[in-house]
Backbone as CSV, one residue per row, in Angstrom:
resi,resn,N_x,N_y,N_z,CA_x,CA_y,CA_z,C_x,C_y,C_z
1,UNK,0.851,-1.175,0.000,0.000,0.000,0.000,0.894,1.234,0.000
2,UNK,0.662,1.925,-0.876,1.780,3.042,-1.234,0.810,4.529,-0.028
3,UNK,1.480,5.447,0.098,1.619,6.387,1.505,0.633,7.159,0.866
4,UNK,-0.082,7.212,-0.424,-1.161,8.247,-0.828,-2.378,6.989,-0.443
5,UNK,-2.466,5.805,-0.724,-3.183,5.073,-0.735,-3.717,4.532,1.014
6,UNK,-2.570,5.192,1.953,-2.615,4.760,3.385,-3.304,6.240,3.627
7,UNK,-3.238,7.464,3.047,-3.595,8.792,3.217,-5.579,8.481,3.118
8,UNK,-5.784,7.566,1.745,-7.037,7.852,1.391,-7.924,6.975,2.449
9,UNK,-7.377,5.990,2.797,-8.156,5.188,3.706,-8.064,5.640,5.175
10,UNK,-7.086,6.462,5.572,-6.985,7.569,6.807,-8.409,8.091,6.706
11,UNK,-8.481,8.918,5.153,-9.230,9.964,5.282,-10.885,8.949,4.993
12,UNK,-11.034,7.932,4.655,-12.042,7.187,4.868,-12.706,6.887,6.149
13,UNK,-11.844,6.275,6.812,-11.547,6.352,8.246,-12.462,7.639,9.123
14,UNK,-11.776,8.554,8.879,-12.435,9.912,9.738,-13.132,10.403,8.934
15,UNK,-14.178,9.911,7.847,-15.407,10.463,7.074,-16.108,9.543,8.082
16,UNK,-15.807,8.526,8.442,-16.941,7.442,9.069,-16.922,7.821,10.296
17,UNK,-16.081,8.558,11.037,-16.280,8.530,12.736,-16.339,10.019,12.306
18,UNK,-16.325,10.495,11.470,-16.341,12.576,11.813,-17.414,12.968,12.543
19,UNK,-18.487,12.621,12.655,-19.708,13.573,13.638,-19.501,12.502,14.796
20,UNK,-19.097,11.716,15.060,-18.633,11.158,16.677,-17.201,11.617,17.211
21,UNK,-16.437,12.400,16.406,-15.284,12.929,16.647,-15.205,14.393,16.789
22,UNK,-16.194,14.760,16.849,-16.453,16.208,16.452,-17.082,16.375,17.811
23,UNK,-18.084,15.642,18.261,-18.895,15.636,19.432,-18.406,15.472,20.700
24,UNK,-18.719,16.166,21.785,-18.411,16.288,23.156,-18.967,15.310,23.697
25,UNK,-18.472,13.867,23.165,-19.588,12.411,24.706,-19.289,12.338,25.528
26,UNK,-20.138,12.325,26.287,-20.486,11.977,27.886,-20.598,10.673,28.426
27,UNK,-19.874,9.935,29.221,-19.938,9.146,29.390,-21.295,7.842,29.115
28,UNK,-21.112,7.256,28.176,-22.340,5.835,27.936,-23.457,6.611,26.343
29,UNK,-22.172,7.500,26.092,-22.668,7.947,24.218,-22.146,7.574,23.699
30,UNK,-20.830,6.991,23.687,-19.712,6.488,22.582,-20.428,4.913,21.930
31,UNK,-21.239,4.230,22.773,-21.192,3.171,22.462,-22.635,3.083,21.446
32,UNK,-23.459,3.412,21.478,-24.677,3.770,20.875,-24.089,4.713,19.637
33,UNK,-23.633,5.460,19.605,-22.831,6.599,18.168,-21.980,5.631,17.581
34,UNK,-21.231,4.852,17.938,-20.735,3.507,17.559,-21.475,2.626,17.024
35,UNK,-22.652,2.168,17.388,-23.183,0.864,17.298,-24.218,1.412,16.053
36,UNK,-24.684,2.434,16.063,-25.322,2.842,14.899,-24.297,3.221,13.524
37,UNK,-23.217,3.650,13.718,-22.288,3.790,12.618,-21.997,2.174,11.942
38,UNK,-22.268,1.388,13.260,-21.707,-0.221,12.627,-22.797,-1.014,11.722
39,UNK,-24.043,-0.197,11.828,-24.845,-0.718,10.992,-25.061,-0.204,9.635
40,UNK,-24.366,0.866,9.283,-24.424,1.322,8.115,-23.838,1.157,7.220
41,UNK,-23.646,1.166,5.462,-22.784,0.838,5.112,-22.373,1.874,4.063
42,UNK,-21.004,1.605,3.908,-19.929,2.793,3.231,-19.044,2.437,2.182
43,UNK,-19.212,3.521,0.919,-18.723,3.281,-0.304,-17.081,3.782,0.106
44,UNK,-16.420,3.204,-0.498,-14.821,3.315,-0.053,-14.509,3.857,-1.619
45,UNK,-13.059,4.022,-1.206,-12.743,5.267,-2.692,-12.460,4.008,-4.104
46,UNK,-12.583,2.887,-3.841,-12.753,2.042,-5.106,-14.768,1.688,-5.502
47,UNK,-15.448,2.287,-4.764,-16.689,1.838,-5.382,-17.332,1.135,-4.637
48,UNK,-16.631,0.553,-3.804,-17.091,-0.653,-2.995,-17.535,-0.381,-1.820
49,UNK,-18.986,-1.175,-1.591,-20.045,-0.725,-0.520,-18.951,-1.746,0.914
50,UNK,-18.718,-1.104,1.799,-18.435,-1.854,3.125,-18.818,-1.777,4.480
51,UNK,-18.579,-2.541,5.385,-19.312,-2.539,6.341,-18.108,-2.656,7.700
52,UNK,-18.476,-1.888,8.817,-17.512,-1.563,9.256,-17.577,-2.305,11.068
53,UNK,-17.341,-3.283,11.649,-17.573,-3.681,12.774,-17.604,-2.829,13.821
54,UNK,-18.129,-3.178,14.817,-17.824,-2.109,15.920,-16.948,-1.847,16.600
55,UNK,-16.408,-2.997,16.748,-14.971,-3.296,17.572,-14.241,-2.713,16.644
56,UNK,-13.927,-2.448,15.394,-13.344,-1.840,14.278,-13.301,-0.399,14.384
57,UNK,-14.309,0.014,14.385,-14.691,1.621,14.581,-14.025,1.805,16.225
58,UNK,-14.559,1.110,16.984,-13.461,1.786,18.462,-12.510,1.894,18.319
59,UNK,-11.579,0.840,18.131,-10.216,0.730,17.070,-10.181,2.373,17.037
60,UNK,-10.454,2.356,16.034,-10.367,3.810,14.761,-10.515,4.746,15.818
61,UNK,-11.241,5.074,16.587,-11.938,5.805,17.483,-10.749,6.373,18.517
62,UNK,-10.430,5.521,19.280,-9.338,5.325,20.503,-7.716,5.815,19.373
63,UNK,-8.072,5.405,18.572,-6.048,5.471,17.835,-6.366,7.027,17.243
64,UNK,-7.495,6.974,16.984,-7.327,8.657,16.207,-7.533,10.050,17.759
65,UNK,-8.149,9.657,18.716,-8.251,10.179,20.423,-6.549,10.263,20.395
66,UNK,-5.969,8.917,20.465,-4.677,8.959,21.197,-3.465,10.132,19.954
67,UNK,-3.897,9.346,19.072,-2.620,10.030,17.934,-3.005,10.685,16.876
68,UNK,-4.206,10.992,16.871,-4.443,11.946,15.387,-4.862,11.552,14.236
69,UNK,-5.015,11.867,13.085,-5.055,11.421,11.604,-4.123,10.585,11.276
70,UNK,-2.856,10.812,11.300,-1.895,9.851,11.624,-2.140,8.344,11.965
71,UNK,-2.801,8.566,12.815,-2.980,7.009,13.456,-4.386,6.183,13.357
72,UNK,-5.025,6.857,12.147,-5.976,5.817,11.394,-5.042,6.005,9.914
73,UNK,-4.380,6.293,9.748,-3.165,5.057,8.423,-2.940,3.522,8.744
74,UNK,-3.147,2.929,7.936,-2.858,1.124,8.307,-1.539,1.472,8.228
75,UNK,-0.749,0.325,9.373,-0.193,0.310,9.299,0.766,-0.745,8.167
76,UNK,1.876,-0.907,7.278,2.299,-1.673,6.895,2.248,-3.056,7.680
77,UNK,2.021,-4.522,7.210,2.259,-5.640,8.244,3.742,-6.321,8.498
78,UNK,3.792,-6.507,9.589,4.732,-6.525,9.914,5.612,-7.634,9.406
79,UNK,5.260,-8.666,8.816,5.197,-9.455,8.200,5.738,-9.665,6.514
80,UNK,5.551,-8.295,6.336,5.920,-8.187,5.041,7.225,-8.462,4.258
81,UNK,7.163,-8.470,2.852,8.260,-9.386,2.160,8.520,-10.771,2.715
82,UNK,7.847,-11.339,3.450,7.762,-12.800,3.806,7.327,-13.857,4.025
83,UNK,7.563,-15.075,3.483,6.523,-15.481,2.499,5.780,-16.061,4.201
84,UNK,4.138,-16.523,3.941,3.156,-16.675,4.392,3.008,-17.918,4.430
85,UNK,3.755,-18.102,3.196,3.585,-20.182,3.099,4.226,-21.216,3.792
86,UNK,4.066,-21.869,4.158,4.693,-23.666,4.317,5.220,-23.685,3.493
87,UNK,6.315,-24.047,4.655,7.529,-24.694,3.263,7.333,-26.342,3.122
88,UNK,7.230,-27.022,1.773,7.087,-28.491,1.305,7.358,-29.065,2.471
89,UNK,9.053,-28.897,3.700,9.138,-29.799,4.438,8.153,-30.118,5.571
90,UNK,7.610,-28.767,6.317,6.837,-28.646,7.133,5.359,-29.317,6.419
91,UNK,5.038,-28.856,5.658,3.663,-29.414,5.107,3.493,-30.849,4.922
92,UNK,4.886,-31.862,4.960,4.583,-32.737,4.867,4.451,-33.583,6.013
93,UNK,5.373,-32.634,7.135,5.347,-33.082,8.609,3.951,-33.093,9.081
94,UNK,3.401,-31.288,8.783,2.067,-31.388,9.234,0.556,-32.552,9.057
95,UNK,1.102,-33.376,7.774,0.299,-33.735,6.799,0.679,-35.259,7.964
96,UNK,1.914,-35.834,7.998,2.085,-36.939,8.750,1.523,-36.941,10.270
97,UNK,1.521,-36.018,10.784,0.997,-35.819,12.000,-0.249,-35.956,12.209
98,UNK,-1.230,-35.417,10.982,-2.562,-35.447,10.951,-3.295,-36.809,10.480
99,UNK,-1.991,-37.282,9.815,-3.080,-39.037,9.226,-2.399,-39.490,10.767
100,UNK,-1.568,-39.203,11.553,-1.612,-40.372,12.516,-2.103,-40.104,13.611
101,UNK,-3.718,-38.660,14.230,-3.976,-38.273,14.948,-5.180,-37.191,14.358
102,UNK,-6.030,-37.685,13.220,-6.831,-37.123,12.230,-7.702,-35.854,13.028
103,UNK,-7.946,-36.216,14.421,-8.705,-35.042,15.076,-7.540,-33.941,16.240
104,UNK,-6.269,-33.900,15.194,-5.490,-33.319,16.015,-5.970,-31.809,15.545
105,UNK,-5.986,-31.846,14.203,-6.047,-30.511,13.616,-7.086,-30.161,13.126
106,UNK,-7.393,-29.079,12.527,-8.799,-28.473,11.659,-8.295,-28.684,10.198
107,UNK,-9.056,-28.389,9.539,-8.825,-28.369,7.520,-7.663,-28.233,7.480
108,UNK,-6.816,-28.849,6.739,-5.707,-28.513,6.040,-5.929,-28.041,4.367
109,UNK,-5.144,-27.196,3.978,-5.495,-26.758,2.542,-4.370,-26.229,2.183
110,UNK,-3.290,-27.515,1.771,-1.595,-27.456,1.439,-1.969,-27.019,-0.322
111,UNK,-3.114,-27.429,-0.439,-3.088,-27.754,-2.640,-3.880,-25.980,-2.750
112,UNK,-4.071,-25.526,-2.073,-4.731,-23.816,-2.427,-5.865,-24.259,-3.049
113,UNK,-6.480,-25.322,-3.048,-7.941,-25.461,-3.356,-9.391,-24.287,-2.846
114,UNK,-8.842,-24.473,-1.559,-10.103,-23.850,-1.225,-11.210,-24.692,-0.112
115,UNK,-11.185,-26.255,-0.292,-11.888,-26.750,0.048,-11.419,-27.426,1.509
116,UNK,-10.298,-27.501,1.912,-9.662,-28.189,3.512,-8.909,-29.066,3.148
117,UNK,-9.251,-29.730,2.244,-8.818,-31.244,1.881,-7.452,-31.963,1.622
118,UNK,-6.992,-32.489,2.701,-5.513,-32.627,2.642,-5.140,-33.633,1.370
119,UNK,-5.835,-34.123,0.200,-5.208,-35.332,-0.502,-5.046,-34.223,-1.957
């Protein structure tokens, strides 16, 4: 995500909390001004209608209180440039472990199918 593209979803961000950020609450308003924002839904700068949790919006809420505009930018993950995948050796460990203890684990989905299916 390039730093204009972390700018636009900032500014997405505080279009959705701006009249709860603007407002003086009193203790046991935040959560009701919240809970009605979580039911609505919002076109984002690609077109796309979304929907925003509540626990999401506090998020947003509390980081933009503590740090500003600034701090509804996503952050980069931390994670990045690295790969996400199983490597062949592990996948096959995981794969031996599971035929010899079938309710050890949940779905496996080594083939990127989609469907769980370890064969």
């Amino acid at each position: 995500m390039t730093d204009d593209e972390r700018n636009q979803e900032a500014l997405f961000r505080h279009a959705i909390l701006g009249d709860v950020l603007s407002r003086n609450l009193r203790r046991g308003q935040l959560h009701p001004a919240l809970k009605q924002l979580a039911q609505q839904t919002y076109e984002d700068r690609h077109g796309r209608m979304r929907r925003v949790a509540y626990k999401t919006l506090e998020e947003w809420y509390y980081k933009y209180r503590n740090g500003g505009f600034n701090a509804l930018k996503p952050r980069p993950r931390k994670d990045r440039h690295r790969s996400r995948v199983l490597g062949e050796d592990l996948q096959q460990l995981v794969l031996a472990m599971k035929r010899e203890d079938p309710g050890a684990f949940g779905a496996c989905d080594f083939a990127g199918t989609g469907t769980g299916r370890t064969d």
